[in-house]
C-alpha positions in Angstrom: 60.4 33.3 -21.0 60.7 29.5 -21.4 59.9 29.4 -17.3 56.8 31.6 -17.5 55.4 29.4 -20.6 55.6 26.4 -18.7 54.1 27.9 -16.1 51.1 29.0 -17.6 51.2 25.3 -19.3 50.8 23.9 -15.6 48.1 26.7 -14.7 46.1 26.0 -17.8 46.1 22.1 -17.3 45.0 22.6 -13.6 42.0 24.2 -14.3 38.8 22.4 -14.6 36.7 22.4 -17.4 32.8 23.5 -16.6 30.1 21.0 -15.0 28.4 19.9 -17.9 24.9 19.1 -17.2 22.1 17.1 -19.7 18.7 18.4 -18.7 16.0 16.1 -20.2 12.9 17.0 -20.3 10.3 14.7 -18.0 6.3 15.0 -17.9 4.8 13.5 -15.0 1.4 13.3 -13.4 0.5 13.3 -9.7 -3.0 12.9 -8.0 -4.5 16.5 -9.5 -1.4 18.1 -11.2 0.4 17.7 -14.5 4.1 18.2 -14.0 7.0 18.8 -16.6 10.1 19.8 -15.6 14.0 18.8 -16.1 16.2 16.1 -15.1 20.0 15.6 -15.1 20.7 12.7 -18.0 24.3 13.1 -16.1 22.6 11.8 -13.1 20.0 9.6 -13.8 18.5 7.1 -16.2 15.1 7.7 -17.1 14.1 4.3 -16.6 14.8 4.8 -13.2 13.1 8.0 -12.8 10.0 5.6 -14.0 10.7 3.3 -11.3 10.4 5.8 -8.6 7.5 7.3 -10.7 5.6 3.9 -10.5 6.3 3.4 -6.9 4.8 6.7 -5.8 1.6 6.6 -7.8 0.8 3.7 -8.9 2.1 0.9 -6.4 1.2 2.8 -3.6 -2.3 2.2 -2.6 -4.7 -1.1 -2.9 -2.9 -3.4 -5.1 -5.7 -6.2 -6.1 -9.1 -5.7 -7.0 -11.1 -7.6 -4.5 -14.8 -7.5 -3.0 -15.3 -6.4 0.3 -18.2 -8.0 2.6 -20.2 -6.5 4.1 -23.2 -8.2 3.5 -24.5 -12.0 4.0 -25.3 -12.5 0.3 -21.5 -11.3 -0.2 -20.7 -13.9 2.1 -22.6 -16.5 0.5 -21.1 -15.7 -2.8 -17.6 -15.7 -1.7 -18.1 -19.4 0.1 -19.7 -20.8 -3.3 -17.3 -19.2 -5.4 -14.0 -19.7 -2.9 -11.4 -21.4 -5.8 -12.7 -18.8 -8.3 -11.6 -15.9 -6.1 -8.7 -18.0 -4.8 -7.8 -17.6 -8.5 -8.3 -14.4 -9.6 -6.4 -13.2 -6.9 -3.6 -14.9 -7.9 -3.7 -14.1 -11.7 -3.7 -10.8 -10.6 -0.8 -11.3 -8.4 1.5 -12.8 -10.8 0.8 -9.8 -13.7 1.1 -7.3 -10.9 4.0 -8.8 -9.8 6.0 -9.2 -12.6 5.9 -5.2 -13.3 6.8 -4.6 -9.9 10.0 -6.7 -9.1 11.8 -5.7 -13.0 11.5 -1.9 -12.1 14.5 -0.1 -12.0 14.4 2.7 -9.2 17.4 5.4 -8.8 20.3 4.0 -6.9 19.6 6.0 -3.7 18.3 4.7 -0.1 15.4 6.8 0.0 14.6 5.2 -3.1 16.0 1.8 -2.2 14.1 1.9 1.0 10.4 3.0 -0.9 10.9 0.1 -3.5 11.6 -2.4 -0.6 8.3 -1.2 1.1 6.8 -1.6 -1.6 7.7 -5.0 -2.2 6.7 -5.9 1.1 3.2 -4.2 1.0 2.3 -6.1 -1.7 3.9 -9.6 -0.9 1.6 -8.7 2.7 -1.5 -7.4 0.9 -2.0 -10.5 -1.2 -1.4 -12.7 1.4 -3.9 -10.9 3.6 -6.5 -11.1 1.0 -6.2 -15.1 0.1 -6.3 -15.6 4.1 -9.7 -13.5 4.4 -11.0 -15.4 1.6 -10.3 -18.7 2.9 -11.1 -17.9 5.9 -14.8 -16.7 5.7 -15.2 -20.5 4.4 -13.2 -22.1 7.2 -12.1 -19.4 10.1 -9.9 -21.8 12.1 -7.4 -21.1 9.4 -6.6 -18.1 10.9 -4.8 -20.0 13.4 -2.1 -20.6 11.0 -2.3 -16.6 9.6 1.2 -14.4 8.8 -0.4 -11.6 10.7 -0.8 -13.9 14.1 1.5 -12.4 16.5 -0.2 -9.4 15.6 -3.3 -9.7 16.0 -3.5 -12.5 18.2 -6.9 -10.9 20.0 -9.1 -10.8 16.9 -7.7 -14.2 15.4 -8.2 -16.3 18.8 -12.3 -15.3 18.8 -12.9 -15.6 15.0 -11.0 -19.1 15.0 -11.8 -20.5 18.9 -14.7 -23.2 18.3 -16.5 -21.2 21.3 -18.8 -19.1 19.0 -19.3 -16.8 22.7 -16.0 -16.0 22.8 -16.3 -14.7 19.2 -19.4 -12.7 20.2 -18.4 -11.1 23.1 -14.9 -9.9 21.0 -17.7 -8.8 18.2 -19.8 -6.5 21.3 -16.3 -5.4 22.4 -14.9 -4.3 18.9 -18.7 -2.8 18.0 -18.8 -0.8 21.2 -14.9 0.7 20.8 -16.4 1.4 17.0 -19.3 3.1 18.1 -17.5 5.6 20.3 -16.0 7.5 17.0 -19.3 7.3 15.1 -21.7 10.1 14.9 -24.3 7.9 16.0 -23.4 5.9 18.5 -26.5 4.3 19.7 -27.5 3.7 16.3 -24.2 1.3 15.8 -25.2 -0.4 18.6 -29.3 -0.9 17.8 -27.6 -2.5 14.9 -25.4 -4.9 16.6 -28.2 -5.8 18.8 -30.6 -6.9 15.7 -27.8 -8.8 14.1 -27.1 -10.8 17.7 -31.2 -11.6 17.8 -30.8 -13.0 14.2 -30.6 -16.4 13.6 -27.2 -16.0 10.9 -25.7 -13.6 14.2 -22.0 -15.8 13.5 -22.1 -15.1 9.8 -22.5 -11.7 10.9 -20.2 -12.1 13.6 -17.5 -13.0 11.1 -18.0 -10.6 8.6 -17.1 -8.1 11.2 -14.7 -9.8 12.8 -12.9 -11.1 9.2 -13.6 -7.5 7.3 -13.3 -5.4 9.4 -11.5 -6.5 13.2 -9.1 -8.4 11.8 -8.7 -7.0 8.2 -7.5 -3.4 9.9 -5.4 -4.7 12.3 -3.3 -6.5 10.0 -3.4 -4.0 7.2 -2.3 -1.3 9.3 0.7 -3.5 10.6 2.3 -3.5 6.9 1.0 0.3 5.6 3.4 3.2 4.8 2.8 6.0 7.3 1.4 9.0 5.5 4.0 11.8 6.6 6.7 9.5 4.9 4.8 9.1 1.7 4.6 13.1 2.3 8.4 13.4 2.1 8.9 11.0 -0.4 6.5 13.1 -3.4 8.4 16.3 -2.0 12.0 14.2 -2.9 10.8 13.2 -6.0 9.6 16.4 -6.9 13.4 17.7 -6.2 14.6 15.8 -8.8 13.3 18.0 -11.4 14.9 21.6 -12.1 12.4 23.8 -13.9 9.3 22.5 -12.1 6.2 23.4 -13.6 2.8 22.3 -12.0 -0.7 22.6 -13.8 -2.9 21.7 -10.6 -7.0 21.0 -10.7 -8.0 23.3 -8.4 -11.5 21.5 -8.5 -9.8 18.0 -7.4 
């Protein structure tokens, strides 16, 4: 009898207990649906559920509220107005900032990996933005531009002192544009009207600054879109319980 106690003791004490699980609830909203679902408290901190939270929907995207140009009298404002925009952009950079490096993502490397992009976007997304605006006053300082080795093509004709060489990169870019436009002929009757004016190289460079140069550096530091994809779908797995409430207007 004294053997088969202590046996049961030792079968008793072997046995695990059951996985005990902390389900939190969690509300969440994405680009048309209100979520709410459940978390594991046991697994993560809700701070860090935040992080990742922040990172999909609201550091992902344009960061800094700036003024695209696209016309001369844009161009004329941002030359007269160069420090003032030079400083707004940088207020905005240091608020924007701040939030972003003291978030606290979940301790995994899909998560690890999105906050590092993320950080890197935006440290490239300023910088792009303070070099257009300086440049559109002086475009030789492209020269000297993070994106260089990248775009080397557009950057050589918007900052070579031989306005032809810009132009003829200006035709070149216009007539690759015009191929995907619905109107093709019509983008290039437009070119043709800006060359016969006499502010063609403010033209030249709004093109060639905005546009030119402004896509080929941005896309050099952009998320692809079927990884974004995967990383709302992750996030969503977090939750048990899922419950979506979608705008089927949106």
């Amino acid at each position: 009898m004294v053997g088969l106690s202590l046996a049961l003791s030792v079968i008793v004490w072997g046995q695990k207990g059951p996985v005990k699980t902390n389900l939190t609830p969690y509300s969440y909203q994405t680009f048309n649906c209100d979520n709410k679902g459940y978390f594991d408290a046991s697994k993560y901190e809700k701070e860090e559920i935040d992080g990742v939270n922040k990172l999909l929907y609201k550091f992902n995207g344009v960061h800094f509220d700036t003024n695209p140009i696209f016309k001369l009298s844009s161009l004329e404002e941002i030359r007269r107005n160069k420090d003032q925009h030079l400083e707004n952009l940088e207020k905005q950079y240091q608020e924007k900032k701040q939030e972003l490096y003291s978030l606290k993502v979940i301790n995994q490397p899909v998560w690890k990996k999105l906050y590092e992009n993320a950080i890197q976007t935006f440290e490239n997304e300023y910088e792009l933005n303070k070099e257009e605006i300086i440049a559109f006053s002086d475009p030789s300082t492209l020269k000297n531009s993070k994106f260089y080795e990248t775009c080397r093509e557009s950057i050589d004709a918007i900052s070579s002192p031989d306005r032809e060489k810009m132009f003829a990169s200006w035709k070149a870019y216009t007539e690759l544009k015009s191929k995907n436009n619905a109107d093709p002929q019509g983008v290039m009757n437009r070119f043709n009207a800006k060359m016969e004016d006499p502010q063609r190289e403010d033209y030249a460079l709004i093109d060639m600054i905005g546009l030119s140069f402004h896509n080929c550096a941005n896309s050099s530091f952009r998320q692809k879109r079927d990884e974004e994809g995967n990383a709302y779908r992750d996030f969503d797995k977090i939750f048990t319980k899922l419950k979506k409430n979608c705008d089927e207007t949106y």
